[in-house]
C-alpha positions in Angstrom: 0.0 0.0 0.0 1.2 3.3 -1.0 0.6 6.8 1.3 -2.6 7.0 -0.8 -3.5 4.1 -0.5 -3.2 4.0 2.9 -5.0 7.7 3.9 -8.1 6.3 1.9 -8.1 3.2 3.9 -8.1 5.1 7.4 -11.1 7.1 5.7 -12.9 3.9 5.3 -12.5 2.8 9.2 -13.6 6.2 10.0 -16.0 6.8 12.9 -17.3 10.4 12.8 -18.9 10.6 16.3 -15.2 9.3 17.4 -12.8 12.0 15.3 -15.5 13.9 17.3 -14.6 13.1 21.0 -11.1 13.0 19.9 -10.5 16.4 18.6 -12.4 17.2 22.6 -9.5 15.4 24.3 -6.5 16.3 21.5 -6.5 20.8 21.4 -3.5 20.3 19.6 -4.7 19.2 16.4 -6.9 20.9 14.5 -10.1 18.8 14.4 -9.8 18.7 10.1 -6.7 16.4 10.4 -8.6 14.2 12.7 -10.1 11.3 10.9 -11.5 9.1 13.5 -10.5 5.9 13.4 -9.8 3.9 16.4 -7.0 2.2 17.8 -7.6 -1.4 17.8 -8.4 -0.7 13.9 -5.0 1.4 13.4 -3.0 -1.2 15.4 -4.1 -4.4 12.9 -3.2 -2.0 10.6 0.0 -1.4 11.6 0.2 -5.1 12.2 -0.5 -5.6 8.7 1.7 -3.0 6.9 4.6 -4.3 9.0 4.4 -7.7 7.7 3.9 -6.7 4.2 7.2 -4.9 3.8 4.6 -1.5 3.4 5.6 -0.2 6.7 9.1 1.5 5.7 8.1 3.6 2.8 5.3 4.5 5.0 7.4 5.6 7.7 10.0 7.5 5.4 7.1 9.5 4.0 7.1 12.5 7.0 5.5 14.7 7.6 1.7 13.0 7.3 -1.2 15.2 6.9 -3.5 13.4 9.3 -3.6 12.7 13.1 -4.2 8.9 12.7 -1.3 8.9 10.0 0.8 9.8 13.3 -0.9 7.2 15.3 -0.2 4.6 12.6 3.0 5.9 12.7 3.7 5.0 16.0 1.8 1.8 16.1 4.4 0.7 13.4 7.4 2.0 15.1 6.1 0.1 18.2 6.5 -3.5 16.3 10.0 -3.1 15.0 12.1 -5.5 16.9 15.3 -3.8 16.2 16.7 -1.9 18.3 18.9 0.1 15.9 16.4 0.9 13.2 13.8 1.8 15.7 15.8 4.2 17.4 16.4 6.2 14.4 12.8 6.1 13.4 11.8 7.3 17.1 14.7 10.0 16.6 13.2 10.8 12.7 9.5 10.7 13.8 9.6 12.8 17.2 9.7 16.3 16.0 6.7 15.4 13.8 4.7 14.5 17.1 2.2 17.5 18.1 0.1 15.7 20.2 0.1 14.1 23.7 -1.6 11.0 22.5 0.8 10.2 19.5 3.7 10.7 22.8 2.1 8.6 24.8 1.1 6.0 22.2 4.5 5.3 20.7 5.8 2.6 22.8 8.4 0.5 20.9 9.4 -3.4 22.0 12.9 -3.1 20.9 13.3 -0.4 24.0 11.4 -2.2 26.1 14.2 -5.3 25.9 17.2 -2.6 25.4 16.6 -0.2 27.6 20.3 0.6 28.5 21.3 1.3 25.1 17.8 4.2 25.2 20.0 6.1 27.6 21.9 8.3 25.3 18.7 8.5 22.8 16.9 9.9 26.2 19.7 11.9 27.1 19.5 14.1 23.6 15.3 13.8 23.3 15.3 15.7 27.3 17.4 18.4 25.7 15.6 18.9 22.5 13.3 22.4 22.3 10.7 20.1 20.8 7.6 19.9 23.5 6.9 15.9 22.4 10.1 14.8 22.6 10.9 15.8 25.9 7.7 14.7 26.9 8.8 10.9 25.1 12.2 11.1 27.1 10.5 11.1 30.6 7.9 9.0 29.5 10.7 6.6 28.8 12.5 6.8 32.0 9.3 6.3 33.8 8.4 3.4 31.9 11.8 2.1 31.8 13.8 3.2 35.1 11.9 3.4 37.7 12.4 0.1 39.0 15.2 -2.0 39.5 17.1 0.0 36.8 16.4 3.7 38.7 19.2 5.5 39.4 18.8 8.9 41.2 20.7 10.5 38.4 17.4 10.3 36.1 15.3 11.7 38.8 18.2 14.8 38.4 17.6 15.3 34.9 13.9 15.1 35.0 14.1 17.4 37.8 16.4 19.8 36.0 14.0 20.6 33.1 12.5 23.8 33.1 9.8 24.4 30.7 6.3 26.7 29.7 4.8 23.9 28.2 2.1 22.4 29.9 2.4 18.8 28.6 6.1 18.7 29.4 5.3 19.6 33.1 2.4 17.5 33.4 4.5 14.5 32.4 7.5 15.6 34.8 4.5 15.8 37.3 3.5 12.3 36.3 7.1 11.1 36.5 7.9 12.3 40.2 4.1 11.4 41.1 5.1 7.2 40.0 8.8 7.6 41.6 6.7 8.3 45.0 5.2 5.1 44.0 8.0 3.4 43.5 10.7 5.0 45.1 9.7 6.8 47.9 12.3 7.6 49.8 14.5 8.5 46.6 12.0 10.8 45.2 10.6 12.5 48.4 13.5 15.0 48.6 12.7 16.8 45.8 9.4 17.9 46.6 10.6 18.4 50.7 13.2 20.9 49.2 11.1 22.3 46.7 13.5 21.4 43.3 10.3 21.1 41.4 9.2 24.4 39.4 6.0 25.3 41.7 3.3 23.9 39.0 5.1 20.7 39.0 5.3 20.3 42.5 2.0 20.7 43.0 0.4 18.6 40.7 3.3 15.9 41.7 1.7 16.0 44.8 -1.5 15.9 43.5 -0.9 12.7 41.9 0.7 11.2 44.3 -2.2 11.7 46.8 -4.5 10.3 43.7 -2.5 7.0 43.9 -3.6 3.6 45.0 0.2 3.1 45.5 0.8 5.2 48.5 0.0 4.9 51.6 -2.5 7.0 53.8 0.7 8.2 55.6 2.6 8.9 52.8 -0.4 10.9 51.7 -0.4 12.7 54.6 2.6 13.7 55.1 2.1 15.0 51.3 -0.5 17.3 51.8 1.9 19.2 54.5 4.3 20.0 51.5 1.8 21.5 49.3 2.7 25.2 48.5 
């Protein structure tokens, strides 16, 4: 399937009430790029383009027009198993991403079994002046290193970002809001001395008070550092 072909295949799994409640959630994107199809359609899709041999020229072929191009996108990115070739797509596709979902979305394998070699990939993306790529480089150290890989020096460079963008500081919120979770003791400092920029703390807090994963102690003790 060429790009054509492809676009005029989305069109045909379109749901209209759905591009609808999408372009409610996604203020990003302009509602006229949103088609409307949904994602268990785009990921058999993306299943299906990947096992042709249909998938590189599609993923070669930035920037798309449409929203659920981009979701396709990253469903297809997702399947690559190697590590190498998905990296450099990630890296290719990421200042194309204007949209919290298409961040979130993109979740590729090959990471997921090489995380250690991501490090320097993550290292660049938390640097970059593009909003979705810093948002995809904490997203990755949450997903990735906050368990038995965490390492107090990726709590430092999430902490050390400084930014106007409100989905970059919602996920650095998100980020310090699981390290509670999952690192308590580690992550408490940062909000007891305040390293967080003051929107980030609070909603950090927020979160973390919104877990299932705390304690009612925890929490507690929480609600004394709100600002």
């Amino acid at each position: 399937m060429n790009r054509d072909e492809i676009v005029a295949e989305l069109f045909r799994m379109r749901d209209e009430e759905y591009a609808l409640f999408q372009a409610k959630l996604i203020p990003t994107v302009p509602a006229g790029r949103i088609i409307g199809v949904r994602t268990p359609a785009l990921r058999a899709l993306a299943r299906a383009l990947y096992k042709s041999g249909d998938a590189e020229a599609f993923v070669s072929g930035l920037p798309h027009r449409y929203f659920d191009e981009n979701q396709l996108h990253a469903f297809v990115i997702s399947l690559e198993k190697d590590f190498d070739k998905c990296a450099a797509e990630t890296d290719a596709f990421l200042p194309f991403v204007d949209n919290w979902a298409t961040c979130d979305q993109l979740s590729p394998g090959a990471f997921k079994r090489e995380p250690e070699r991501l490090l320097p990939y993550i290292r660049a993306w938390i640097k970059s002046d593009k909003t979705y790529a810093v948002r995809f480089a904490v997203g990755m150290l949450m997903r990735h290193f906050l368990d038995e890989r965490f390492d107090i020096r990726y709590a430092d460079m999430v902490a050390g970002i400084r930014s106007e963008e409100y989905y970059v500081n919602m996920m650095i919120a998100w980020y310090f809001a699981t390290a509670l979770a999952k690192q308590y003791e580690a992550a408490l400092p940062y909000l007891e001395e305040r390293r967080l920029a003051p929107w980030v703390h609070s909603k950090a807090i927020q979160k973390g008070v919104e877990s299932f994963r705390i304690t009612d102690g925890q929490k507690a003790y929480l609600r004394t550092l709100r600002s």
